[in-house]
VEXDREN-2710 file (C-alpha; in Angstrom, 1 decimal):
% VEXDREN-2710
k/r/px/py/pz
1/UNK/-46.0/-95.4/-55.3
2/UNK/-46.1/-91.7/-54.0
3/UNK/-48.8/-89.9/-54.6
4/UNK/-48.1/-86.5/-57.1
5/UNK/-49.8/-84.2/-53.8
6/UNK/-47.0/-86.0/-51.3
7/UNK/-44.5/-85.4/-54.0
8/UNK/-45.2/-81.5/-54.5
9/UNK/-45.5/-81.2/-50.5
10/UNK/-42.0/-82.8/-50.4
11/UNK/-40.4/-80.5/-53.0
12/UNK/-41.9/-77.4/-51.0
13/UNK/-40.3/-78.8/-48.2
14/UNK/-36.9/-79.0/-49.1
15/UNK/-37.0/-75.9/-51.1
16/UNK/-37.8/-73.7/-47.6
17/UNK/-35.3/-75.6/-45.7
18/UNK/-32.7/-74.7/-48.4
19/UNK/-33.6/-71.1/-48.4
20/UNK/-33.7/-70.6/-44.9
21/UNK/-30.1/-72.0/-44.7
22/UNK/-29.3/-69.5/-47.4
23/UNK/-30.3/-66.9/-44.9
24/UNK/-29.1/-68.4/-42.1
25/UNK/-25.5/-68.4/-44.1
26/UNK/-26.1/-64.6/-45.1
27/UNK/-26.5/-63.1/-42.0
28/UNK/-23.6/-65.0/-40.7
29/UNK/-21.5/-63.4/-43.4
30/UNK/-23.0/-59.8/-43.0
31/UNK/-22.1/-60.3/-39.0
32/UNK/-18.6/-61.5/-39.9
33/UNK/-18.2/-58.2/-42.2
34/UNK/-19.8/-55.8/-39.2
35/UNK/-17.5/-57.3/-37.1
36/UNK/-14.8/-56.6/-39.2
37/UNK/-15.8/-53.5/-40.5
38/UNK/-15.3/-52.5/-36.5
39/UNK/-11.7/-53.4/-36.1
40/UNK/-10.6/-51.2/-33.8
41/UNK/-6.9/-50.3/-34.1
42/UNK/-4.9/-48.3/-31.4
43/UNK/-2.2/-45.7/-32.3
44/UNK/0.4/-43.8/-30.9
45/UNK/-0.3/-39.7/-31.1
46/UNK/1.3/-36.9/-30.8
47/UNK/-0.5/-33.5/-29.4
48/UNK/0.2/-30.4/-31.6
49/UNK/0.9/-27.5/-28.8
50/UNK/0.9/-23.6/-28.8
51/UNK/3.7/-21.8/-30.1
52/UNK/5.6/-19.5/-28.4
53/UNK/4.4/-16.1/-29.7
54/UNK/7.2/-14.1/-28.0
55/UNK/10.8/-14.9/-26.6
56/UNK/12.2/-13.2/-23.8
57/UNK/15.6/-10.8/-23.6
58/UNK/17.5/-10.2/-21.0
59/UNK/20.7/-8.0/-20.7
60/UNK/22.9/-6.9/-17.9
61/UNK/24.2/-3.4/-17.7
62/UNK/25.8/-1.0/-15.3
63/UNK/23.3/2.4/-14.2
64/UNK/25.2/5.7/-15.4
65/UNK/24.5/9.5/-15.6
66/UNK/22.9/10.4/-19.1
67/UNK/25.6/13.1/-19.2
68/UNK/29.4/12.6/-17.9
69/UNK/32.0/15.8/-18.5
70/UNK/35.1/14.5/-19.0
71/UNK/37.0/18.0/-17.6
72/UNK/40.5/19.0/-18.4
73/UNK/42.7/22.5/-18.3
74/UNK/42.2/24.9/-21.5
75/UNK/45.6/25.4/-21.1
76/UNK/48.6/22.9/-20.4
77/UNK/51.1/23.0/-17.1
78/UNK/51.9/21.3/-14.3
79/UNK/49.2/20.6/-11.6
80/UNK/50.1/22.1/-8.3
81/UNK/46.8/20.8/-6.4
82/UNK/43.6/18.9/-6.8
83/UNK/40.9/20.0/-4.5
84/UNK/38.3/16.9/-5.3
85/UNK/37.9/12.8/-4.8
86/UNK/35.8/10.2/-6.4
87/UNK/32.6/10.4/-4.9
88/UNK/32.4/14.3/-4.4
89/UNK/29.3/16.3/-4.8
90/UNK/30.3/19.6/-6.6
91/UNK/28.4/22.3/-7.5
92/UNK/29.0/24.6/-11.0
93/UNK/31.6/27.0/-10.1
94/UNK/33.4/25.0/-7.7
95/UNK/37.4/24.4/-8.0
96/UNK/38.8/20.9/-8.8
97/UNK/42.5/21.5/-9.5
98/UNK/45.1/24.3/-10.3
99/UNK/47.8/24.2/-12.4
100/UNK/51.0/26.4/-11.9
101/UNK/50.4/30.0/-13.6
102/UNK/53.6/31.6/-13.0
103/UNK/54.3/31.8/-16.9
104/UNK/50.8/33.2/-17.9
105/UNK/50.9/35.9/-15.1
106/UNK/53.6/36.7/-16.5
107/UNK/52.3/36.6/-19.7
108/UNK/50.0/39.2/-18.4
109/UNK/52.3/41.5/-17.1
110/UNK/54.1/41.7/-20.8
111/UNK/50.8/42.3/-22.3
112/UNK/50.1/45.5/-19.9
113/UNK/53.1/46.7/-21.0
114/UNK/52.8/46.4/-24.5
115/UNK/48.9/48.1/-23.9
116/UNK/51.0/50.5/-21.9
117/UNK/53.5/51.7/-24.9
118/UNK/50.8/51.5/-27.6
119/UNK/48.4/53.8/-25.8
120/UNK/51.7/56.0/-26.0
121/UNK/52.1/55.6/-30.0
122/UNK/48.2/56.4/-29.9
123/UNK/48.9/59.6/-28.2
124/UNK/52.3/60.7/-30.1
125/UNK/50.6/60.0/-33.4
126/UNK/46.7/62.1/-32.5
127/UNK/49.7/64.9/-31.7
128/UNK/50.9/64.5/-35.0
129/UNK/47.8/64.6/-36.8
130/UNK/46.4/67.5/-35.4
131/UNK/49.7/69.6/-36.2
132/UNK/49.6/68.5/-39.5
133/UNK/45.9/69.8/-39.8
134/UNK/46.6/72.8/-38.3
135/UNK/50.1/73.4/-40.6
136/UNK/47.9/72.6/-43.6
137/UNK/45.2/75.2/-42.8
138/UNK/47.5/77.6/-42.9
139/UNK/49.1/76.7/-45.8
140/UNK/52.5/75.7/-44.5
141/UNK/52.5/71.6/-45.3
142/UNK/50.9/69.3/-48.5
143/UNK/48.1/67.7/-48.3
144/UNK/50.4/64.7/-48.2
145/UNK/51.8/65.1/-44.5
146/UNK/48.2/65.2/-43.3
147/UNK/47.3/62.0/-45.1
148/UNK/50.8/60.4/-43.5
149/UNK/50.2/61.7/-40.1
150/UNK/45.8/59.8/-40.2
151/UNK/47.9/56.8/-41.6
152/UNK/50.2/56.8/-38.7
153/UNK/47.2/57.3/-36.7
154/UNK/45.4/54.8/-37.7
155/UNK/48.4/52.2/-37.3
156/UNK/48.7/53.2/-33.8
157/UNK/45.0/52.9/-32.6
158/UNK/45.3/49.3/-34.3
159/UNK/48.3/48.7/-32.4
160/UNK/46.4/49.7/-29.0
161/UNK/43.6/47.0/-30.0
162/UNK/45.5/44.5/-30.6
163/UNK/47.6/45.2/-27.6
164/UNK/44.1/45.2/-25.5
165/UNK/43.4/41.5/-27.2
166/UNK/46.5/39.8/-26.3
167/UNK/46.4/41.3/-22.8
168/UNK/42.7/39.8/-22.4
169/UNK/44.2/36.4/-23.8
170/UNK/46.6/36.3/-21.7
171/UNK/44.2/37.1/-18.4
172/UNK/41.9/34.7/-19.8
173/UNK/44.8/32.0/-19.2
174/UNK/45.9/32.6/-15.8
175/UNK/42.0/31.8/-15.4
176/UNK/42.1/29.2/-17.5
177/UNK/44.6/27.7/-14.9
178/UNK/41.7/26.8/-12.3
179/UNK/39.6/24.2/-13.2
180/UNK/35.9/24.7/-12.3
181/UNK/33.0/22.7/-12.4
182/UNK/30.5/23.7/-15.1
183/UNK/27.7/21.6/-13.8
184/UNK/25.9/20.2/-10.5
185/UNK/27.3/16.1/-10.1
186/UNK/29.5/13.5/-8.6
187/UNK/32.9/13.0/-9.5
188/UNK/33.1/9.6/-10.7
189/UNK/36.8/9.5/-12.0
190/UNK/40.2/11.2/-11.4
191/UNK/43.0/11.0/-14.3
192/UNK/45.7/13.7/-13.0
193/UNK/47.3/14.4/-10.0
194/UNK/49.0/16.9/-8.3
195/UNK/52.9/17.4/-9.8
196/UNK/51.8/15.9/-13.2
197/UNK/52.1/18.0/-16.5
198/UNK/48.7/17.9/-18.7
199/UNK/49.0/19.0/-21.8
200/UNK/45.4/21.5/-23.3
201/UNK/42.1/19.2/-23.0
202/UNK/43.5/16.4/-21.1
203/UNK/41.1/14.8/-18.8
204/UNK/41.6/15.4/-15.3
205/UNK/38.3/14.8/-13.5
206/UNK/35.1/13.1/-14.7
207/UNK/31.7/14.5/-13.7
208/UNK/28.4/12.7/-13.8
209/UNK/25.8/15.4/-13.8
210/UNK/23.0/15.7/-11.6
211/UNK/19.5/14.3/-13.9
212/UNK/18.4/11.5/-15.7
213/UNK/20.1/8.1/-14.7
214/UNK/20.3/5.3/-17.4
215/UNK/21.3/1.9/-18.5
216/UNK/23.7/0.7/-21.0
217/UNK/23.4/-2.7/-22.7
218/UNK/25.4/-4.5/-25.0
219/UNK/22.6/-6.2/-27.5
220/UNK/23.6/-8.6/-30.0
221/UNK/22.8/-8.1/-34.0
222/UNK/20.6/-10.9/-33.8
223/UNK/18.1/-9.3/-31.6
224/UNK/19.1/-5.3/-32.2
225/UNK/15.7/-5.4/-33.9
226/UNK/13.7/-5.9/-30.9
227/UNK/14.8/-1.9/-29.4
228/UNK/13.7/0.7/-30.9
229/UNK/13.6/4.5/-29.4
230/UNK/10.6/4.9/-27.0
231/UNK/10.1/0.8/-26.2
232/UNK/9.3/0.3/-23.1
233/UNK/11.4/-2.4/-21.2
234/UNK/11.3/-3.8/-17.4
235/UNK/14.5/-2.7/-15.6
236/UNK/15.3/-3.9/-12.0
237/UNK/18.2/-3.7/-9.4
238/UNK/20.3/-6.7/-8.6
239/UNK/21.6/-5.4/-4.8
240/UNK/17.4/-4.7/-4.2
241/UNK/15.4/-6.8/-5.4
242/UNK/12.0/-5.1/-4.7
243/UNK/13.3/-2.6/-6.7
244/UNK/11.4/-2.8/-10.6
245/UNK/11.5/0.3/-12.5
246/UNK/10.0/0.5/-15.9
247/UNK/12.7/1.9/-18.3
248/UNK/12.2/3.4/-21.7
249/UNK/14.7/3.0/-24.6
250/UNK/16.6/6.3/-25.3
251/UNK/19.1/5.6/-27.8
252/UNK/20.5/2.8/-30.0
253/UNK/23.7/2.6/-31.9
254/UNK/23.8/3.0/-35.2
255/UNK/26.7/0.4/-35.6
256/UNK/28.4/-2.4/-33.8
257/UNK/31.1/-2.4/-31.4
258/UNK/34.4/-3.4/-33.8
259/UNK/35.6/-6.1/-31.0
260/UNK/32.6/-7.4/-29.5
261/UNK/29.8/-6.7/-32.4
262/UNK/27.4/-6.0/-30.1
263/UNK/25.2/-2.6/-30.1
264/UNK/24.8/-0.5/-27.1
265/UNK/21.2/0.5/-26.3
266/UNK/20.7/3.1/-23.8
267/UNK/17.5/2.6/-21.5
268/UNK/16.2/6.0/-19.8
269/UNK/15.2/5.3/-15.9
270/UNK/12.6/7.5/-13.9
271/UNK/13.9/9.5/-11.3
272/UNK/14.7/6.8/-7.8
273/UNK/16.6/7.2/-4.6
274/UNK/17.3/4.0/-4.6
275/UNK/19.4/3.5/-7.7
276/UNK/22.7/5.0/-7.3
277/UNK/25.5/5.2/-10.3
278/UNK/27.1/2.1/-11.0
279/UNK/24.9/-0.3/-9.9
280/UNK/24.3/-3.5/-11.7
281/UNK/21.0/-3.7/-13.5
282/UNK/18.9/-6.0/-15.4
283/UNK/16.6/-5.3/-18.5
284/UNK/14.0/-7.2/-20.2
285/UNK/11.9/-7.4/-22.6
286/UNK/10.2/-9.5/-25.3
287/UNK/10.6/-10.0/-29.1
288/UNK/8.4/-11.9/-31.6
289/UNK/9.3/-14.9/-33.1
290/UNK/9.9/-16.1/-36.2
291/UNK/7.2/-18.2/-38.5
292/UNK/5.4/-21.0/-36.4
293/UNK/6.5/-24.0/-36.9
294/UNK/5.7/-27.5/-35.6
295/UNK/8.2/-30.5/-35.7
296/UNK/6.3/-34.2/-35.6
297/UNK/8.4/-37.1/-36.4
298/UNK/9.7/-38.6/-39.5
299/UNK/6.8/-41.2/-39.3
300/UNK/4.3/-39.1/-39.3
301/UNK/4.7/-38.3/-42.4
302/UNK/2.8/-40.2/-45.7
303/UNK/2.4/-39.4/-49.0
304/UNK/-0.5/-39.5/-51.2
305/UNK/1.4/-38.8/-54.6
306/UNK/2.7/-35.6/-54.6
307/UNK/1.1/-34.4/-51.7
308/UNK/2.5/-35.1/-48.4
309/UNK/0.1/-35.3/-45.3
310/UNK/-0.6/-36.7/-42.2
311/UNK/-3.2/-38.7/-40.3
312/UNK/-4.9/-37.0/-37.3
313/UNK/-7.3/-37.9/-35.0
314/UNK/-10.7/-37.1/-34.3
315/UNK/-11.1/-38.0/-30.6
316/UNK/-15.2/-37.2/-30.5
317/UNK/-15.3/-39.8/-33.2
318/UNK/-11.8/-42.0/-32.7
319/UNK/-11.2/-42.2/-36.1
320/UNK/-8.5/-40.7/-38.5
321/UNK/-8.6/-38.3/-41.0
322/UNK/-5.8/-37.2/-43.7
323/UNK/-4.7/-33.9/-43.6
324/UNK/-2.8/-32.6/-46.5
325/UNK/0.6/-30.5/-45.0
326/UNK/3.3/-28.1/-46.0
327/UNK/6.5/-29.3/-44.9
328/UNK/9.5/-26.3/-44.6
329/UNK/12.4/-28.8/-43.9
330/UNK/14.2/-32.2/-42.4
331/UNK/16.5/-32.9/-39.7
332/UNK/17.7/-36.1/-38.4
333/UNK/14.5/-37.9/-36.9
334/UNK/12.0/-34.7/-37.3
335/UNK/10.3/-32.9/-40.3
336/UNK/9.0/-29.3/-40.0
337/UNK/5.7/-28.4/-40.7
338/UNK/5.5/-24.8/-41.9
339/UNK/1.1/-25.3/-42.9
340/UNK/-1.4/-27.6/-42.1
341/UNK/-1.0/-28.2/-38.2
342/UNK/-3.0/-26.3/-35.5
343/UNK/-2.4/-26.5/-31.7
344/UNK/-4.6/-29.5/-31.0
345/UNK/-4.3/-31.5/-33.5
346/UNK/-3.5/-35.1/-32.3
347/UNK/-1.4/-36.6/-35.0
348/UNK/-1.0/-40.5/-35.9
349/UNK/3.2/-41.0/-35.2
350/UNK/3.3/-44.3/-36.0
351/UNK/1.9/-47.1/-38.1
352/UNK/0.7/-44.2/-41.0
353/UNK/0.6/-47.4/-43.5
354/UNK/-2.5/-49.0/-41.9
355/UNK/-4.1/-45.8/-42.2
356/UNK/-7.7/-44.9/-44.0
357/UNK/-10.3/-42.2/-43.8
358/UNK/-12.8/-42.5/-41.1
359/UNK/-10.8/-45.4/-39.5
360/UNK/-11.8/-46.5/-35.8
361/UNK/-8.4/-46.1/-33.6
362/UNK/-7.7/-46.6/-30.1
363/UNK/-6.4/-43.6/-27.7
364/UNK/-3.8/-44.4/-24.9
365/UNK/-5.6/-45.1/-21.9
366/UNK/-3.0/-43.4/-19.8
367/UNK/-2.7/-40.1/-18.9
368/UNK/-0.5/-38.9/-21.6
369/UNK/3.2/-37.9/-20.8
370/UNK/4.2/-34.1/-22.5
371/UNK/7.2/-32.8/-23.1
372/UNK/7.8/-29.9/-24.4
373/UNK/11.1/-28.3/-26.5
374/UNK/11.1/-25.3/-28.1
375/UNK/14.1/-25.8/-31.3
376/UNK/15.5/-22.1/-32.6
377/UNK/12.4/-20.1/-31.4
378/UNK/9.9/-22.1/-33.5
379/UNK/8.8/-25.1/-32.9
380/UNK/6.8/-26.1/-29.7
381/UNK/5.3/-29.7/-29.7
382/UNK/3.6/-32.0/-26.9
383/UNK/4.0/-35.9/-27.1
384/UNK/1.6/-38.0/-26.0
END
């Protein structure tokens, strides 16, 4: 029979071992949870890059005189000689073509005559007057006659001036029948030439005058917006490449071109030797961009009810955070994110289901592959 101290020691016994399995199985259970608690899942991230701020412009153009004279005769005839070639340096005052002025010296010659006999009416008619006067002093004629005789007088000197205009007018066009250069320049076009009959203002020679040189551009609407008056703009020479002038915007046109719907911009140069008319020039210059926006792909993107958002990566901690997002719009495989996105960011592209805050992920080893696409001037994202 056992003793009741054996019994009690036995019970004590058995109650320790139980409990120390009881711990034994707890602290296996709390390492199973730790260890699953540090699952470690890796993911597949993309890197949010900078946007482009600024997009660049660049326009060919031809280099030009600020002011070209388009010069014809004031008077029409035929051209008996033209005294200038493309390429001549002319001075103001200088000839560049006749015409035939056989019919407006002639035209002169009337008008001297017609001066000629009303200077004679003048005369015949101050004769009259003063007779009348005299006649009327003494009592012999009316008042009348000495009234008709200033009338007649009068009528004659206007005659005379008139006479003295049309003789002038005519001079003036036998004048009229050289054509002079008004201004220092090159002649950089010739319309007429010698035998052919130009009718008043018809252009004969063209004359670049001697000043500021400039650039002409055709600019599309969609980027008109980027010139205005005084911008300053890089201009440089395609036959010299070390030339680079900087140019400043001088005029733009108030409306497009009806064919091409293009604007043409005018870009003042500073004062070179080495740019000569008609060379071919480049300008450039910048213009801001639109909103920034980053495209990720379609499986980047969860929602969390209403709210859409995606997971991104701490990489000091490796673990994944939500970030709530504003998206602006869809394509095939892409969404665009218009807020919520920073260049940076390292955003979970694929397996977004798995995802929870503060999860422990796995970075590619690798060195990560970028490429980079910018899509309409917005969007500028790096893959890893």
């Amino acid at each position: 029979m056992v003793s009741p101290a054996k019994q009690i020691l036995k019970t004590s016994t058995l109650s320790a071992m139980l409990l120390a399995a009881a711990v034994g199985l707890s602290a296996c259970s709390e390492e199973k949870a730790e260890v699953t608690t540090e699952t470690v899942r890796p993911v597949k991230v993309l890197e949010v890059a900078a946007s482009q701020t600024h997009r660049a412009l660049d326009y060919s153009g031809s280099v030009q005189a600020r002011s070209e004279i388009a010069m014809g005769f004031r008077v029409n005839g035929k051209i008996t000689e033209r005294l200038v070639d493309i390429g001549d340096r002319v001075t103001a005052g200088d000839i560049l073509a006749r015409i035939d002025a056989t019919d407006y010296a002639l035209s002169v010659k009337s008008a001297e005559a017609s001066l000629a006999a009303s200077e004679r009416q003048v005369e015949t008619a101050d004769l009259a007057l003063r007779r009348a006067e005299q006649l009327f002093k003494r009592n012999v004629t009316p008042k009348s006659e000495v009234e008709q005789a200033q009338l007649s007088y009068n009528q004659a000197v206007s005659n005379r001036d008139a006479a003295r205009s049309t003789l002038d007018q005519a001079r003036n066009q036998v004048s009229y029948s050289e054509l002079r250069a008004d201004k220092n320049g090159i002649v950089t076009a010739v319309n007429a030439e010698a035998g052919q009959v130009v009718s008043t203002g018809s252009p004969v020679v063209t004359v670049a005058v001697d000043g500021e040189k400039e650039v002409e551009v055709a600019v599309p609407e969609a980027d008109i917006f980027a010139f205005k008056p005084g911008k300053v703009v890089d201009v440089s020479i395609w036959s010299n490449e070390g030339v680079k002038l900087s140019g400043t915007v001088r005029e733009v046109a108030g409306s497009a071109d009806s064919r091409s719907r293009t604007f043409a911009v005018r870009v003042r140069l500073p004062n070179d030797d080495r740019v000569l008319l008609g060379m071919t020039a480049s300008v450039s210059a910048s213009a801001e961009n639109g909103p920034s926006m980053v495209s990720v792909p379609l499986s980047a993107l969860a929602k969390e009810g209403e709210t859409n958002l995606v997971w991104t990566v701490d990489p000091a901690k490796a673990t994944v955070h939500a970030r709530p997002v504003t998206v602006a719009d869809f394509s095939n495989d892409d969404v665009r994110i218009a807020d919520g996105l920073k260049p940076g960011d390292l955003v979970v592209t694929a397996g977004t289901q798995f995802m929870r805050e503060d999860l422990k992920v796995k970075l590619p080893q690798s060195e990560p592959t970028k490429e980079a696409h910018v899509d309409d001037g917005h969007a500028v994202s790096l893959t890893r």
